[in-house]
C-alpha positions as CSV (number, residue, x, y, z in Angstrom):
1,X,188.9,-134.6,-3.8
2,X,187.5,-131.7,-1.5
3,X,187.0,-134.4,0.9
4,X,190.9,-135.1,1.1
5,X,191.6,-131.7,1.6
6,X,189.4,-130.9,4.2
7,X,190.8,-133.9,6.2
8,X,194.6,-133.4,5.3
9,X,193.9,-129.7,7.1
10,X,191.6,-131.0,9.1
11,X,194.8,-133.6,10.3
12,X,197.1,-130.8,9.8
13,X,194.5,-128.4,12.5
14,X,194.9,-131.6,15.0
15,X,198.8,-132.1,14.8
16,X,199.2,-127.7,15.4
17,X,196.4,-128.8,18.5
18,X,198.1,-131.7,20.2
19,X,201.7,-129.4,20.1
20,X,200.4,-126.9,21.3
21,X,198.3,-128.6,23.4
22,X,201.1,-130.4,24.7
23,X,203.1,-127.6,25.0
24,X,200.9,-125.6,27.2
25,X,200.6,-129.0,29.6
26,X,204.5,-129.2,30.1
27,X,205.1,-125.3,30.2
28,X,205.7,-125.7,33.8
29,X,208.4,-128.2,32.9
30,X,209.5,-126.2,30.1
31,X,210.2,-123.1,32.6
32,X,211.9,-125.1,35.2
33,X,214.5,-126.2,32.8
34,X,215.1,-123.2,31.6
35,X,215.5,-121.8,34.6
36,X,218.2,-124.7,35.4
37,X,219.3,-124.1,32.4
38,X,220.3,-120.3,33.4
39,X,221.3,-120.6,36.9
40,X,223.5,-123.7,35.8
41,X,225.0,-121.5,33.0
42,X,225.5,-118.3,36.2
43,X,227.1,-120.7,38.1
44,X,229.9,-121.9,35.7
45,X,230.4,-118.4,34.6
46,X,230.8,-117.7,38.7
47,X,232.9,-120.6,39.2
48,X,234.8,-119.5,35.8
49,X,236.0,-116.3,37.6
50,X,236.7,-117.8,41.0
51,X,239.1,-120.3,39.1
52,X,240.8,-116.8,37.1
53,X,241.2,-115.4,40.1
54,X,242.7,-118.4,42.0
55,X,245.3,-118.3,38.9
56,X,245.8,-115.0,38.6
57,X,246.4,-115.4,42.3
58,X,248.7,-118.2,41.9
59,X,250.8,-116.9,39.3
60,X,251.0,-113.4,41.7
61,X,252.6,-116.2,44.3
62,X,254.6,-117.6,42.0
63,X,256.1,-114.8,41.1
64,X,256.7,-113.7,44.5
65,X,258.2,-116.7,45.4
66,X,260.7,-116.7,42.8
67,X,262.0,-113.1,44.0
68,X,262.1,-114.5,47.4
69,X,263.6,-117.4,46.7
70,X,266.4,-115.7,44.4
71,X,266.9,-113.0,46.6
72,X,267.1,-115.5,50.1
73,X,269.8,-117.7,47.6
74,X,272.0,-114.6,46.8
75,X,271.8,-113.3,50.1
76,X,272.6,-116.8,51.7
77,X,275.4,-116.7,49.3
78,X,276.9,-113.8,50.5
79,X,280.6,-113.3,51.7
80,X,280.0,-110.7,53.8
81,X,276.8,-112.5,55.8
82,X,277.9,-114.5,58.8
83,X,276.6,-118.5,59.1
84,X,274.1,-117.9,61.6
85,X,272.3,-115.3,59.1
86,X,273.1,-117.5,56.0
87,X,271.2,-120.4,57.9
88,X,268.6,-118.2,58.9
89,X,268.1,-117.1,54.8
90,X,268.2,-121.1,54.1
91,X,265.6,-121.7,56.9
92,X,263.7,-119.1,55.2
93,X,263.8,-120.8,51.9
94,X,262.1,-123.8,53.7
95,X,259.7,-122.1,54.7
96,X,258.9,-120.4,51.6
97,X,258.7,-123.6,49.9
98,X,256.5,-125.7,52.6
99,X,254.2,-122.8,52.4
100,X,254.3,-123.1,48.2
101,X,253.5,-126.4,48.3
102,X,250.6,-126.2,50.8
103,X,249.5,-123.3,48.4
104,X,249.9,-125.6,45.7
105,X,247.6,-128.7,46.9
106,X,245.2,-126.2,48.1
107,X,244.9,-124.9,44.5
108,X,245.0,-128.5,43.2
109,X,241.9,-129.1,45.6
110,X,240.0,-125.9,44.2
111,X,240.7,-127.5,40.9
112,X,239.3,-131.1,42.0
113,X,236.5,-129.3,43.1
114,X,235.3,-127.4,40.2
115,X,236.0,-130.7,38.4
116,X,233.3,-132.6,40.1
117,X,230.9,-129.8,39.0
């Protein structure tokens, strides 16, 4: 029965070994992944506040362009403007909007970006 013992710890001994063994074979392995591990987890905390700040951005703009856009509309509106200034305020609105939208895909392009990462 001592026999059994002495071989189950014996086993027991060799199975710690081989692990640790094994362990100490792949550590360069082991510290490479965690290293990938860590930048990968910098980089989507980076790319986490680039995308905040492109929102916080974008909801700045949008903001702004809903002033503008009121305030050009009103103004446009106005009896006392003449139509040359009236056409200039709708001229403005086009602008304001062309430049929106270009705004917009260029945001929806960040956003495919950080997709594809």
């Amino acid at each position: 029965m001592d026999e059994k013992i002495i071989n189950s710890e014996i086993q027991s001994v060799s199975a710690k070994l081989v692990i640790v063994q094994g362990v100490v074979k792949n550590l360069p392995e082991i510290i490479g992944t965690i290293k990938e591990i860590y930048t990968l987890n910098k980089r989507e905390q980076l790319f986490g506040k680039v995308l905040q700040s492109r929102l916080d951005e974008l909801n700045i703009n949008k903001e702004n362009f809903k002033v503008l856009v009121e305030s050009l509309t009103e103004l446009s509106k106005s009896e006392n403007t003449d139509a040359e200034t009236k056409a200039m305020y709708r001229d403005m609105i086009k602008a304001l909007f062309e430049i929106f939208t270009t705004n917009l895909r260029s945001s929806q392009d960040v956003s495919n970006y950080l997709k594809e990462l």
